[in-house]
C-alpha atoms as an extended CHARMM CRD file, in Angstrom:
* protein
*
       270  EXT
         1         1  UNK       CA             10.3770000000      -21.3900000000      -17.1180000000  PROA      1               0.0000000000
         2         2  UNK       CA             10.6800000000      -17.6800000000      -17.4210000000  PROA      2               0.0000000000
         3         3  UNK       CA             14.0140000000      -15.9110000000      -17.4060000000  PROA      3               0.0000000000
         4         4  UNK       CA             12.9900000000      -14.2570000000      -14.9000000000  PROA      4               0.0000000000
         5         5  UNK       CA             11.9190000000      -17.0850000000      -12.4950000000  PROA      5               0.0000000000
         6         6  UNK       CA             14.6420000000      -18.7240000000      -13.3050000000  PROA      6               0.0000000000
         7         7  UNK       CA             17.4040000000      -19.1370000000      -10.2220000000  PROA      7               0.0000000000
         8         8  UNK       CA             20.3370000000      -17.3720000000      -10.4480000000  PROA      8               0.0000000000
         9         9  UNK       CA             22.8870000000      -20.3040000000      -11.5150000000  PROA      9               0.0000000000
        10        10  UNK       CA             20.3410000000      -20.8860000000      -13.8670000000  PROA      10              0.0000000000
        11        11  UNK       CA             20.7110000000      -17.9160000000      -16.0520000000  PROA      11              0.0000000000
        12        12  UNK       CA             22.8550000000      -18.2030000000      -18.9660000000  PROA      12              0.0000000000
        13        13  UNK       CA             25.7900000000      -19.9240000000      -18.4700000000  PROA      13              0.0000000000
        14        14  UNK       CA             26.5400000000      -18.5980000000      -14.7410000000  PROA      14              0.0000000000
        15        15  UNK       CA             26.8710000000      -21.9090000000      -13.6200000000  PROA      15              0.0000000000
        16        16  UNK       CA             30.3680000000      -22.7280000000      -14.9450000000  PROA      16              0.0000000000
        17        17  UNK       CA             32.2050000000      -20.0670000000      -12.5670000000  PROA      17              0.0000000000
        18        18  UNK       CA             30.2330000000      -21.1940000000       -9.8110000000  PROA      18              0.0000000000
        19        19  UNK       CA             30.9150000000      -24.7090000000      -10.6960000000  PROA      19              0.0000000000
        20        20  UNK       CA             34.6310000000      -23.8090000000      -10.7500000000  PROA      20              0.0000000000
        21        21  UNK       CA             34.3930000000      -22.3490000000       -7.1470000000  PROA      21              0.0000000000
        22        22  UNK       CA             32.7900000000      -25.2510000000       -5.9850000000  PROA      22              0.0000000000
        23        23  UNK       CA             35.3180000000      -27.2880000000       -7.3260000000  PROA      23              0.0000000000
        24        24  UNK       CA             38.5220000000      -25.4930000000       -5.7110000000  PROA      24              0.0000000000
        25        25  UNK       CA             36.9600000000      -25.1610000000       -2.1930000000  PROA      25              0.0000000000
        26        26  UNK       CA             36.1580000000      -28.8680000000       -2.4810000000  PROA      26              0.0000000000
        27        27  UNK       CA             39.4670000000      -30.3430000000       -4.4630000000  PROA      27              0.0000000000
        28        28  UNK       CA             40.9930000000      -28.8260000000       -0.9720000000  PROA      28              0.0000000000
        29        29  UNK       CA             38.5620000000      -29.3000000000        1.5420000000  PROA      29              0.0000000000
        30        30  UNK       CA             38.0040000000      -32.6510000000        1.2040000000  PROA      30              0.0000000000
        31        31  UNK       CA             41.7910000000      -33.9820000000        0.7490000000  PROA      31              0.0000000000
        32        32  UNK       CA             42.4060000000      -31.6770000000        3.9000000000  PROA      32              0.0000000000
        33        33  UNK       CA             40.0760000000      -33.3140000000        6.0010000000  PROA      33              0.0000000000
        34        34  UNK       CA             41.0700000000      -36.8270000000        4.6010000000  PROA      34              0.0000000000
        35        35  UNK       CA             45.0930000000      -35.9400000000        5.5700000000  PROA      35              0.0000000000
        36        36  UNK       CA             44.1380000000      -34.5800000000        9.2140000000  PROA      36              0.0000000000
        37        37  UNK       CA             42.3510000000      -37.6960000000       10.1630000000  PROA      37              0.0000000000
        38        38  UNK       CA             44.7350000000      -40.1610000000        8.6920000000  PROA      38              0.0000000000
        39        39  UNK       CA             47.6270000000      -38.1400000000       10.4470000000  PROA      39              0.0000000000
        40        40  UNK       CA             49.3140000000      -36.8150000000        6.6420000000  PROA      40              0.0000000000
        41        41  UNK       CA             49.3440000000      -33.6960000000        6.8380000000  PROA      41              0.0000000000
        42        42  UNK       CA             49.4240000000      -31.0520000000        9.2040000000  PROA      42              0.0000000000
        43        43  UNK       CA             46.1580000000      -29.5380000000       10.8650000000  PROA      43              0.0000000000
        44        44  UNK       CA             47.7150000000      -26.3920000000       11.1420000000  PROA      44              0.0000000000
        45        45  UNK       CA             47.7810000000      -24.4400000000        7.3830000000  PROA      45              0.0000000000
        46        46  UNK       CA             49.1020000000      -27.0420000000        5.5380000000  PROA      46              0.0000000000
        47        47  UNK       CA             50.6620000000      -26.0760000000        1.9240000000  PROA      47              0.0000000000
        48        48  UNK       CA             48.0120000000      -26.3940000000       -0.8580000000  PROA      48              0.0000000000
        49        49  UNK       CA             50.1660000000      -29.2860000000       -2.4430000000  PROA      49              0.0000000000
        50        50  UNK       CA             50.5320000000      -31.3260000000        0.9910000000  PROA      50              0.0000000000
        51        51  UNK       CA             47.1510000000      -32.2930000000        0.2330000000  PROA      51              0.0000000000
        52        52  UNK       CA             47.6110000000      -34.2570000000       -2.7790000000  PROA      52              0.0000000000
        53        53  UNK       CA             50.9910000000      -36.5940000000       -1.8180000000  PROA      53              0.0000000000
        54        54  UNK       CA             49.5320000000      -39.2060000000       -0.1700000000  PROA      54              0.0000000000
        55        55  UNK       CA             47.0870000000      -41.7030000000       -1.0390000000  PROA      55              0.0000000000
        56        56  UNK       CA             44.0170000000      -42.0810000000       -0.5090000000  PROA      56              0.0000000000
        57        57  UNK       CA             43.1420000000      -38.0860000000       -0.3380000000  PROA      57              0.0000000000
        58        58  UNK       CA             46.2810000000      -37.7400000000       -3.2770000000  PROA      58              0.0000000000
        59        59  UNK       CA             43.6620000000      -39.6180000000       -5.4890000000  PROA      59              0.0000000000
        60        60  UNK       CA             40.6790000000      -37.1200000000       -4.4840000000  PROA      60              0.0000000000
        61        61  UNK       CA             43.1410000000      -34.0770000000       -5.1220000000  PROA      61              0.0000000000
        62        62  UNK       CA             44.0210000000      -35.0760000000       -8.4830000000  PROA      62              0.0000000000
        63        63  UNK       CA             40.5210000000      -35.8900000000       -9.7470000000  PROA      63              0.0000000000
        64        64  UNK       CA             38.6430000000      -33.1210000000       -8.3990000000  PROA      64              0.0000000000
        65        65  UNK       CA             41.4680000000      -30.6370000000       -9.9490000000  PROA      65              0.0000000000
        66        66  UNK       CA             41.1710000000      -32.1090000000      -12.8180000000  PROA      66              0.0000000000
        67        67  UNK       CA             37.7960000000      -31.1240000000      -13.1970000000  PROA      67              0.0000000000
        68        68  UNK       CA             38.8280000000      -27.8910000000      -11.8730000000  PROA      68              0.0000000000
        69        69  UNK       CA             41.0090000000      -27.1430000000      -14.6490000000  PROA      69              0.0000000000
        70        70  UNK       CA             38.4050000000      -27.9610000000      -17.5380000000  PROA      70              0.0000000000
        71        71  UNK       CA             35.8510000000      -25.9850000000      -15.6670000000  PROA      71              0.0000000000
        72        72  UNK       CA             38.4340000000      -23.2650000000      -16.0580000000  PROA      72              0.0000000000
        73        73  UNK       CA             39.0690000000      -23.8230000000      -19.4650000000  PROA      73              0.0000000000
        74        74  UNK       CA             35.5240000000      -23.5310000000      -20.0200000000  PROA      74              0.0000000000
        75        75  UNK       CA             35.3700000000      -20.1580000000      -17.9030000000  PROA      75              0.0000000000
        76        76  UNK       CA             38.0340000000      -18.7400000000      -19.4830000000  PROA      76              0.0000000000
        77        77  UNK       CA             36.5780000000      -19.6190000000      -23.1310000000  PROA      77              0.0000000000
        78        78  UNK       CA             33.5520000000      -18.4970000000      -22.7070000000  PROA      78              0.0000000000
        79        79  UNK       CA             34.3700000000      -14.8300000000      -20.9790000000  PROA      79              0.0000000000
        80        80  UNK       CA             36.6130000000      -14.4950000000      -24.2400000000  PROA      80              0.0000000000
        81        81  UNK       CA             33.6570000000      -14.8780000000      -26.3670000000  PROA      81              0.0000000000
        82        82  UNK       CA             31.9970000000      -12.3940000000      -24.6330000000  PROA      82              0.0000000000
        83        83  UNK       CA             34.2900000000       -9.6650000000      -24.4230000000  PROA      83              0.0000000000
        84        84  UNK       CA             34.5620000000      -10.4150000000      -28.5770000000  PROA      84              0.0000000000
        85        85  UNK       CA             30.8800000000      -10.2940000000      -28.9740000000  PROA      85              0.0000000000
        86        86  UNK       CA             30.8580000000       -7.0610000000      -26.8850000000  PROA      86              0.0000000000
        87        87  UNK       CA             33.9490000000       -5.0310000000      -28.1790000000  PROA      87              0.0000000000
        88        88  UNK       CA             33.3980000000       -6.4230000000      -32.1190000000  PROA      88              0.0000000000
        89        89  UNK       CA             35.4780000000       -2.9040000000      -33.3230000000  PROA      89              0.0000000000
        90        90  UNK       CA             37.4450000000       -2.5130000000      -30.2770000000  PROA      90              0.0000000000
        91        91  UNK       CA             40.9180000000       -3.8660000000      -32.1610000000  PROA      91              0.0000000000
        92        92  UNK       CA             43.2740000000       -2.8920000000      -29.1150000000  PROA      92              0.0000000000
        93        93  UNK       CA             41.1790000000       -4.1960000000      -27.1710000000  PROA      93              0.0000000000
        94        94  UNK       CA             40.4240000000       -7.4470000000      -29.2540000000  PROA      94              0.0000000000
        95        95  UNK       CA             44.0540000000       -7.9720000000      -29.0570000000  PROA      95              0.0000000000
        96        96  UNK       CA             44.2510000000       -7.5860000000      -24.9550000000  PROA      96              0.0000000000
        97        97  UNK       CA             41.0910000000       -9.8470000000      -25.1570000000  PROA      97              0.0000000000
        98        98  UNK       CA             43.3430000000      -12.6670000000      -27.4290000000  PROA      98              0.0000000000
        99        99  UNK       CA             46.4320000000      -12.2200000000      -24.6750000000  PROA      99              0.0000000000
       100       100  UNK       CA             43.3900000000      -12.5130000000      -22.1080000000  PROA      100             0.0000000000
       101       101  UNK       CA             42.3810000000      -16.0810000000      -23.4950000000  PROA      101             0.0000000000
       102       102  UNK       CA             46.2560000000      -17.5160000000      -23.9490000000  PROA      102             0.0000000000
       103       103  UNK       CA             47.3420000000      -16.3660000000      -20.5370000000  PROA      103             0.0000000000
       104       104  UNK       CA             44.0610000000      -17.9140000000      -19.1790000000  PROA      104             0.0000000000
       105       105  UNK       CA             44.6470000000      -21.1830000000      -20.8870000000  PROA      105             0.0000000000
       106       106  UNK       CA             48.2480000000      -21.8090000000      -19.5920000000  PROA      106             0.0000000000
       107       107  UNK       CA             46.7590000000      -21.0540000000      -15.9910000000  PROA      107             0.0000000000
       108       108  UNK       CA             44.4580000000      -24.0410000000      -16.5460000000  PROA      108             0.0000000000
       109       109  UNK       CA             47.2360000000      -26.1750000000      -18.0190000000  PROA      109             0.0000000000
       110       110  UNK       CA             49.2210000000      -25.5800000000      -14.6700000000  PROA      110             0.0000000000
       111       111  UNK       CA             46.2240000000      -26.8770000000      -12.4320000000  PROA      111             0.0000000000
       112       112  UNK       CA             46.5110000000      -29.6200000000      -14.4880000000  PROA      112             0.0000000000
       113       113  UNK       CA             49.8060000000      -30.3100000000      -14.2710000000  PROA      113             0.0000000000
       114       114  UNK       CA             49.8330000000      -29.9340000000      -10.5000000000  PROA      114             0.0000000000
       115       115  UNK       CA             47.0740000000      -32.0200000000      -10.1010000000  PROA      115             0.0000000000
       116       116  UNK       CA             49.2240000000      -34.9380000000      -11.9280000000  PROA      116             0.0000000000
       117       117  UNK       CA             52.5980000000      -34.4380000000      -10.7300000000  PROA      117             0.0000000000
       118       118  UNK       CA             52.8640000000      -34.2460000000       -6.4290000000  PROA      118             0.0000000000
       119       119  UNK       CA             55.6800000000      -32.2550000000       -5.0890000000  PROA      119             0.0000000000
       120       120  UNK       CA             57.5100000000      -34.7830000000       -2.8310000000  PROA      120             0.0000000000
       121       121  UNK       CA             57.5690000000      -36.9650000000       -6.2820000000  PROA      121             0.0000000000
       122       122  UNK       CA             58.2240000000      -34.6300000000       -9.1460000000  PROA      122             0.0000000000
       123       123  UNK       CA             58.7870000000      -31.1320000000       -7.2420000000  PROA      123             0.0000000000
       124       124  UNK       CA             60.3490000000      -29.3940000000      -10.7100000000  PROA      124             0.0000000000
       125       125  UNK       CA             57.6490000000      -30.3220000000      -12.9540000000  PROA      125             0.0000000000
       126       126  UNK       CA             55.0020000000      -29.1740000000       -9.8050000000  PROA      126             0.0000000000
       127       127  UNK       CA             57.0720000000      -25.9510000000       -9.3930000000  PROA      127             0.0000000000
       128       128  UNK       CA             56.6000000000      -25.4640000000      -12.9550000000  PROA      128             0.0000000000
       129       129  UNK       CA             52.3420000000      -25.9390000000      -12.3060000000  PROA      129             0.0000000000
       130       130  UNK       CA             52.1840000000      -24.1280000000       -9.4130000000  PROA      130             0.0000000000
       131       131  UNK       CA             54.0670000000      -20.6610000000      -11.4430000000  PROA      131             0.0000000000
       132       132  UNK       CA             51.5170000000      -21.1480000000      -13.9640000000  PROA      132             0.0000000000
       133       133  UNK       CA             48.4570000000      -21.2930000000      -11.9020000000  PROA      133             0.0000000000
       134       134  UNK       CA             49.4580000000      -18.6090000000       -9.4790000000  PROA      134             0.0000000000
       135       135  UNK       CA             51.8380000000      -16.5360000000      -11.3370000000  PROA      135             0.0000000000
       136       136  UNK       CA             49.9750000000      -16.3470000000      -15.4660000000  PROA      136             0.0000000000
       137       137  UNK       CA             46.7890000000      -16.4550000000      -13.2420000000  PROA      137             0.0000000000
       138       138  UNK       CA             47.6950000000      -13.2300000000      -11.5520000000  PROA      138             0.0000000000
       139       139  UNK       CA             48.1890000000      -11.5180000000      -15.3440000000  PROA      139             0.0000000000
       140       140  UNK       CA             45.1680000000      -12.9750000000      -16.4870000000  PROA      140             0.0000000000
       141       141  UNK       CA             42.9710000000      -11.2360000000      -13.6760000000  PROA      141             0.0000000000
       142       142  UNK       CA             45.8510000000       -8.2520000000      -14.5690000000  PROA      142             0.0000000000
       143       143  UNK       CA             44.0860000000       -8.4400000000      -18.1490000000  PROA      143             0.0000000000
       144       144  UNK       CA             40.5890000000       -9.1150000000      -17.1460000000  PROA      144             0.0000000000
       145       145  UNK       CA             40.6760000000       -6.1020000000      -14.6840000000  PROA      145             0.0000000000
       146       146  UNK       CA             41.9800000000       -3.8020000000      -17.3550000000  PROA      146             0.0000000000
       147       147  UNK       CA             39.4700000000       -5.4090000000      -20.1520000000  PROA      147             0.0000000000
       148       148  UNK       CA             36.4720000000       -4.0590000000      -17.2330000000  PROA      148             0.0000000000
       149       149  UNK       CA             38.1570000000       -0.7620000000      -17.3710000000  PROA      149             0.0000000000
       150       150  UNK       CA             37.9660000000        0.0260000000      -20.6290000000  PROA      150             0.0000000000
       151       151  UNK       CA             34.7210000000       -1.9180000000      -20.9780000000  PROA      151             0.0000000000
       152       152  UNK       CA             32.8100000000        0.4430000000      -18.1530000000  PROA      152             0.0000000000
       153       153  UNK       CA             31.0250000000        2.4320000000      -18.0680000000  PROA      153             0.0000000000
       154       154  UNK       CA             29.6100000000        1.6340000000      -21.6350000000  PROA      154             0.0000000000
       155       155  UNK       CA             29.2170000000       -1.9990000000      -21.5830000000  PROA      155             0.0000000000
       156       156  UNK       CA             29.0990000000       -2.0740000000      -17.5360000000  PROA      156             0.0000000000
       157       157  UNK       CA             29.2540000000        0.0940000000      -14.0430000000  PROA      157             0.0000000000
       158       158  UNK       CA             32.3880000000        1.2640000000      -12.1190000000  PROA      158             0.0000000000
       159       159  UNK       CA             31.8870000000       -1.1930000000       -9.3130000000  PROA      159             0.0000000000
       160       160  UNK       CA             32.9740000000       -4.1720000000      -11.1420000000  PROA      160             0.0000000000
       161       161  UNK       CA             35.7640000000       -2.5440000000      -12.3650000000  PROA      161             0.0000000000
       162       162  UNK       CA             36.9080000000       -1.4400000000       -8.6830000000  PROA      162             0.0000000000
       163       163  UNK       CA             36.1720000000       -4.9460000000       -7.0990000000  PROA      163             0.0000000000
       164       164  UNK       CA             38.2960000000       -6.6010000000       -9.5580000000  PROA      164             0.0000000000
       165       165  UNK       CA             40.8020000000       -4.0830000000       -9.2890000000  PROA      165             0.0000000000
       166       166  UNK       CA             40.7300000000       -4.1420000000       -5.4410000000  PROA      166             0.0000000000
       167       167  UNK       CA             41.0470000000       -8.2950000000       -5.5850000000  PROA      167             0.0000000000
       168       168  UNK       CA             43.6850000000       -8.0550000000       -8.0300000000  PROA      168             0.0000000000
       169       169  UNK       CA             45.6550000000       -5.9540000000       -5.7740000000  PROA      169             0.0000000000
       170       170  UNK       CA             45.2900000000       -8.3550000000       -3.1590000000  PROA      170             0.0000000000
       171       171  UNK       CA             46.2910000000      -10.9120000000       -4.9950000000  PROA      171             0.0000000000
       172       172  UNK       CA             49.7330000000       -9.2660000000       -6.2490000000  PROA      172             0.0000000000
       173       173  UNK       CA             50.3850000000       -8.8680000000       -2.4140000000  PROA      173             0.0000000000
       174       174  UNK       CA             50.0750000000      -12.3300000000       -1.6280000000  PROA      174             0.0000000000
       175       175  UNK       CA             51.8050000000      -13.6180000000       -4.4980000000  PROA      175             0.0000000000
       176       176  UNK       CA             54.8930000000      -11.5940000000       -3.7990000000  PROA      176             0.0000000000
       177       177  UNK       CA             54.8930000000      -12.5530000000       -0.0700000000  PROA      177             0.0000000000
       178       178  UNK       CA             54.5780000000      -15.9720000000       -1.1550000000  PROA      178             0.0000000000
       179       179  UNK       CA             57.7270000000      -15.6800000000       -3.4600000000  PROA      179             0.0000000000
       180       180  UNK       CA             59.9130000000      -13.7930000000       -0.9540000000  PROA      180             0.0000000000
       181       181  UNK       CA             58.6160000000      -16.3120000000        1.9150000000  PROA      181             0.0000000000
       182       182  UNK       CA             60.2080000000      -18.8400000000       -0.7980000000  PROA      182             0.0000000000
       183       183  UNK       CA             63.3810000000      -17.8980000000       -1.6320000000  PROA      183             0.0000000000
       184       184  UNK       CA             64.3300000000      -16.8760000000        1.7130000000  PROA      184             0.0000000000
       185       185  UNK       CA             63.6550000000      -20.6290000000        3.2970000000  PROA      185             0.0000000000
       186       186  UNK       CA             65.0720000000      -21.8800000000       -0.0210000000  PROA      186             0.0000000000
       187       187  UNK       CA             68.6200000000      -19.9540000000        1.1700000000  PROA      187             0.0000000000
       188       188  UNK       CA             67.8310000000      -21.4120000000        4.7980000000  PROA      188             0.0000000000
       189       189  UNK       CA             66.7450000000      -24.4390000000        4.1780000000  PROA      189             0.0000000000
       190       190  UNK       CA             67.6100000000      -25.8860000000        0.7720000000  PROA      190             0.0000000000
       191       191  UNK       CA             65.3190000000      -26.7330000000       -2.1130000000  PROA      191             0.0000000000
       192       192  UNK       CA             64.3150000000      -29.5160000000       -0.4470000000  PROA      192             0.0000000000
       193       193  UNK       CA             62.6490000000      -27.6590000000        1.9200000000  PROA      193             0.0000000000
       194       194  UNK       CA             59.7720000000      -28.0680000000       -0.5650000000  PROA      194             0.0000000000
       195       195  UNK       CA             59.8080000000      -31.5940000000        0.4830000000  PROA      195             0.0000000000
       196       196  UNK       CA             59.2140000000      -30.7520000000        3.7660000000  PROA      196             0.0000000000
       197       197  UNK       CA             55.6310000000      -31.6470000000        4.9540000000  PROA      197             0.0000000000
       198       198  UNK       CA             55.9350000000      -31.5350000000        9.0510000000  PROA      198             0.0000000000
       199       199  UNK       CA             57.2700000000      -28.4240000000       10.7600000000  PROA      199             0.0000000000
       200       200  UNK       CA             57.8110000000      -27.6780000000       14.2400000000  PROA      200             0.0000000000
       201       201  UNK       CA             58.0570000000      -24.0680000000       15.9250000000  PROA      201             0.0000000000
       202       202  UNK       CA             61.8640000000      -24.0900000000       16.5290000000  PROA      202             0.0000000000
       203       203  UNK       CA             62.5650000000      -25.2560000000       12.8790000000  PROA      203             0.0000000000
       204       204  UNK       CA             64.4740000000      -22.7570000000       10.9270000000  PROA      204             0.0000000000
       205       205  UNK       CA             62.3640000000      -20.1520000000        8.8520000000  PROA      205             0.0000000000
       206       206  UNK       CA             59.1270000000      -21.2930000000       10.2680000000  PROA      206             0.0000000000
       207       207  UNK       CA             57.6560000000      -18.0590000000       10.6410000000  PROA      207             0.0000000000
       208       208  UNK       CA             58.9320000000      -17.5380000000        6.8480000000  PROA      208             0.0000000000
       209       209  UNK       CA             57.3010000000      -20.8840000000        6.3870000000  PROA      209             0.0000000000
       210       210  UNK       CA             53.7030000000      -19.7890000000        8.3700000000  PROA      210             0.0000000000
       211       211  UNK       CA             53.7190000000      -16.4100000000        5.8420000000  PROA      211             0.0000000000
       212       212  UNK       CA             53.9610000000      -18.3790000000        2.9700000000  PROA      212             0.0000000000
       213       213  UNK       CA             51.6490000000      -20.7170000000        3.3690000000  PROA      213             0.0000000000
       214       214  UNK       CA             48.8360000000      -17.8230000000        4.7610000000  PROA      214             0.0000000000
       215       215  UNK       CA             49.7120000000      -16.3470000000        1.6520000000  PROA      215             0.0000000000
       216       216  UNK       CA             49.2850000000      -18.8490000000       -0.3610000000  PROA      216             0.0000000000
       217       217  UNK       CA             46.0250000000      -19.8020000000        0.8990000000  PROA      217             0.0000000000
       218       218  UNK       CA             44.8660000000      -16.3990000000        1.0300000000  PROA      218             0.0000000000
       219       219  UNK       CA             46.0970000000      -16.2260000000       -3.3500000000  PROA      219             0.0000000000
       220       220  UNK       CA             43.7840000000      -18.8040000000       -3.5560000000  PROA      220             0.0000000000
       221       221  UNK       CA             40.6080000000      -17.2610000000       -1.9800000000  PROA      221             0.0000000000
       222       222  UNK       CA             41.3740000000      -14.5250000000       -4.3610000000  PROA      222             0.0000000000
       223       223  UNK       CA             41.0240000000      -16.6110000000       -7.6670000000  PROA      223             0.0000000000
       224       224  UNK       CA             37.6870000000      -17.9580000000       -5.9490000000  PROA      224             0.0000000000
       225       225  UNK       CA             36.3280000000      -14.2670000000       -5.2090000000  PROA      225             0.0000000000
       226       226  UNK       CA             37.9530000000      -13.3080000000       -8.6900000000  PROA      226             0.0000000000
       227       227  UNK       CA             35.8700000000      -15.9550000000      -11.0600000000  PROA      227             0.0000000000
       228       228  UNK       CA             32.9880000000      -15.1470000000       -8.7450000000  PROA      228             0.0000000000
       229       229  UNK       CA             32.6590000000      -11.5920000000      -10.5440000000  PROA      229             0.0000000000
       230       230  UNK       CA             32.0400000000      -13.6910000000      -13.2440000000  PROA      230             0.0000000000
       231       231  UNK       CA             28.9250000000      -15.0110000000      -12.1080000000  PROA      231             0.0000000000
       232       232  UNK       CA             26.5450000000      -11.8000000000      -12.9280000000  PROA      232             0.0000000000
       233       233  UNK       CA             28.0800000000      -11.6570000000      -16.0690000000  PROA      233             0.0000000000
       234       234  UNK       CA             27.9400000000      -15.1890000000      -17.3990000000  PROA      234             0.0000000000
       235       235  UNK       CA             24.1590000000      -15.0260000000      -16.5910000000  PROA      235             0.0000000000
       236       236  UNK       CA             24.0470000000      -12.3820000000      -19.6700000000  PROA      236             0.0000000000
       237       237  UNK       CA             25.6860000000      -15.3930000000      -22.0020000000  PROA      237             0.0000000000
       238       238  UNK       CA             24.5600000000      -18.7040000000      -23.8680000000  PROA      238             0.0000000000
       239       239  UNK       CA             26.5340000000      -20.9120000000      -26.3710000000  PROA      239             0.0000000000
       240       240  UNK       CA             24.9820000000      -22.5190000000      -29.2500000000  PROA      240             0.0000000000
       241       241  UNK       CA             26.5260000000      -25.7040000000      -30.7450000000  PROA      241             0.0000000000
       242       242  UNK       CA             25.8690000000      -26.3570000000      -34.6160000000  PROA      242             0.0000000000
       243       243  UNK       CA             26.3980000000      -29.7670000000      -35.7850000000  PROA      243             0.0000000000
       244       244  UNK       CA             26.3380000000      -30.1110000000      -39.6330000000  PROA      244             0.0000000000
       245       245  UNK       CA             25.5770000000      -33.7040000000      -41.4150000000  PROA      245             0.0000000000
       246       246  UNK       CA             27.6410000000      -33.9160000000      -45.0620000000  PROA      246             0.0000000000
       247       247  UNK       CA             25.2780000000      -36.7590000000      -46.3440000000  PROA      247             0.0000000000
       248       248  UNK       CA             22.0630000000      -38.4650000000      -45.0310000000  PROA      248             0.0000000000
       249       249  UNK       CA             23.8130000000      -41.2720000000      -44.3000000000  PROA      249             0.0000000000
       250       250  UNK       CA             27.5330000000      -42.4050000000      -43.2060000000  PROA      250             0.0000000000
       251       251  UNK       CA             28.8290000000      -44.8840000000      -46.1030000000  PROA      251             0.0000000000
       252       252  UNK       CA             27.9550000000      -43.2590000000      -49.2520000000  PROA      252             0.0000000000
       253       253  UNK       CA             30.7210000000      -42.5190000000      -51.8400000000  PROA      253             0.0000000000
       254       254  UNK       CA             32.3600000000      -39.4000000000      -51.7740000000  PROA      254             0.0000000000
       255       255  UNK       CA             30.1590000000      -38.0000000000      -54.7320000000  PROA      255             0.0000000000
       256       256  UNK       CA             27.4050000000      -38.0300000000      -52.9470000000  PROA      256             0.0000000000
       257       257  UNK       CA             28.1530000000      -35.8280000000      -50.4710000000  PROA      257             0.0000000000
       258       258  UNK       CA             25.2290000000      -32.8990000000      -50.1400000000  PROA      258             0.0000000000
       259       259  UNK       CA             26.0210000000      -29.1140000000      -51.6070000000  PROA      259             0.0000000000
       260       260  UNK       CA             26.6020000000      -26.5550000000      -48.8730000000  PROA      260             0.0000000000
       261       261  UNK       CA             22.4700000000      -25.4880000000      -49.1820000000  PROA      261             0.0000000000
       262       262  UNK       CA             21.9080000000      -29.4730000000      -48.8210000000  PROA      262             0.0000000000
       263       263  UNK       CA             23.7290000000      -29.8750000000      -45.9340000000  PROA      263             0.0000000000
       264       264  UNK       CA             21.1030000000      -30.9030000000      -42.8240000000  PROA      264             0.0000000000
       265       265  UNK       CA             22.2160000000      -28.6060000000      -39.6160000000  PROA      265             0.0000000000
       266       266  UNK       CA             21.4520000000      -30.0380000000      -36.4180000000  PROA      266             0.0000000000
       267       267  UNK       CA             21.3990000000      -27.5920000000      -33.3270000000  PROA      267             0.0000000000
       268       268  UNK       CA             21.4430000000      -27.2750000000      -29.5960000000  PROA      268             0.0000000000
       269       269  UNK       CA             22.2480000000      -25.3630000000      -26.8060000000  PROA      269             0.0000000000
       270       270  UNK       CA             24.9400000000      -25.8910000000      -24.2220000000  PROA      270             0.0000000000
């Protein structure tokens, strides 16, 4: 098929953000709907994390973000690659690119980690997930947006630059609501307010309670608008895997092994 013809999640390797996005909106949508008709959670903005403490939706939750966070491993591998094949004599920013692909990394670690670890069973080691996904994730769109900046208008327009810039801001909003939101119903409440999955209008700090959890709902449309930037540039992208055999067969002695001009290269595309 011509490049051309093709659709667009067909282009280049555009389908791993989109594939992420699909993910998230399902890995919540689908626990959420499972909670609300078994009568777990509440139908009215439940936290993020309510959605995975309580089997059988808990099960769903963890699986689907699972995939979600090698999806954004991929993602976040493959836009590092590209800003190094673009900028190959850019040192500085090589080096922002590098900080780019660690902070990116320990984002997907912490949608692994709360994927695994529910926070009315392990609310520390959650708290710790839930920092790294929204909190590193908000410098690594901090790095991405500046990596656009100094990548337009020679590698790519202005707009990009100002719709990441614009979501990033967004984002920084939310999260800091969120936090506030937090630590005030932590000095109402308790830490184990974090426990708390059912809440009633004349509990105290609800309305701290309602702002945190529209702002943490609202981070995470953010990440899903932010990786879908990534969509028209991914389609400009392909990886190549190179597998190299040492000998033409697998039990000869080591002296047999081929030169390095011997060697038989076997190729494909991913």
């Amino acid at each position: 098929m011509d490049q051309f013809e093709m659709w667009w999640y067909q282009q280049g390797l555009s389908f791993l953000p989109s594939a992420l996005v699909i993910l998230i909106s399902a890995a919540c949508v689908f626990p959420y709907i499972i909670g609300v008709l078994l009568n777990h959670v509440d139908p009215l903005v439940p936290y993020i994390s309510d959605l995975g403490t309580a089997p059988p939706e808990r099960s769903l939750f963890g699986i689907l973000f699972c995939f979600c966070s090698l999806f954004c491993i991929a993602t976040v591998y493959v836009r590092y690659k590209q800003v190094s094949a673009l900028n190959p004599e850019e040192p500085k920013l090589l080096r922002l690119n590098k900080a780019g692909l660690a902070f990116g990394m320990a984002s997907c670690l912490g949608i692994f980690i709360i994927a695994n670890f529910q926070k009315n069973v392990i609310y520390v080691i959650h708290t710790v997930g839930a920092f790294l996904v929204f909190g590193i994730g908000i410098i690594y769109f901090l790095v991405q947006t500046i990596i656009s900046y100094k990548m337009q208008p020679q590698i790519h327009g202005k707009d990009i630059f100002w719709i990441r810039f614009t979501i990033l801001l967004w984002g920084i909003v939310n999260l800091v609501s969120m936090i506030i939101c937090t630590f005030i119903l932590i000095s109402l409440i308790g830490i184990d307010y974090l426990k708390m999955q059912r809440w009633n209008p004349q509990d105290k700090g609800f309305t701290f309670h309602i702002i945190a959890i529209v702002s943490e709902w609202s981070l995470l449309f953010t990440f899903i608008i932010f990786f879908l930037t990534f969509i028209r540039d991914f389609q400009k992208i392909s990886l190549h895997l190179e597998i190299t055999l040492f000998g033409p067969n697998l039990y000869h002695p080591q002296e047999q092994l081929l030169e390095d001009d011997q060697r038989i290269p076997i190729t494909g595309s991913i």
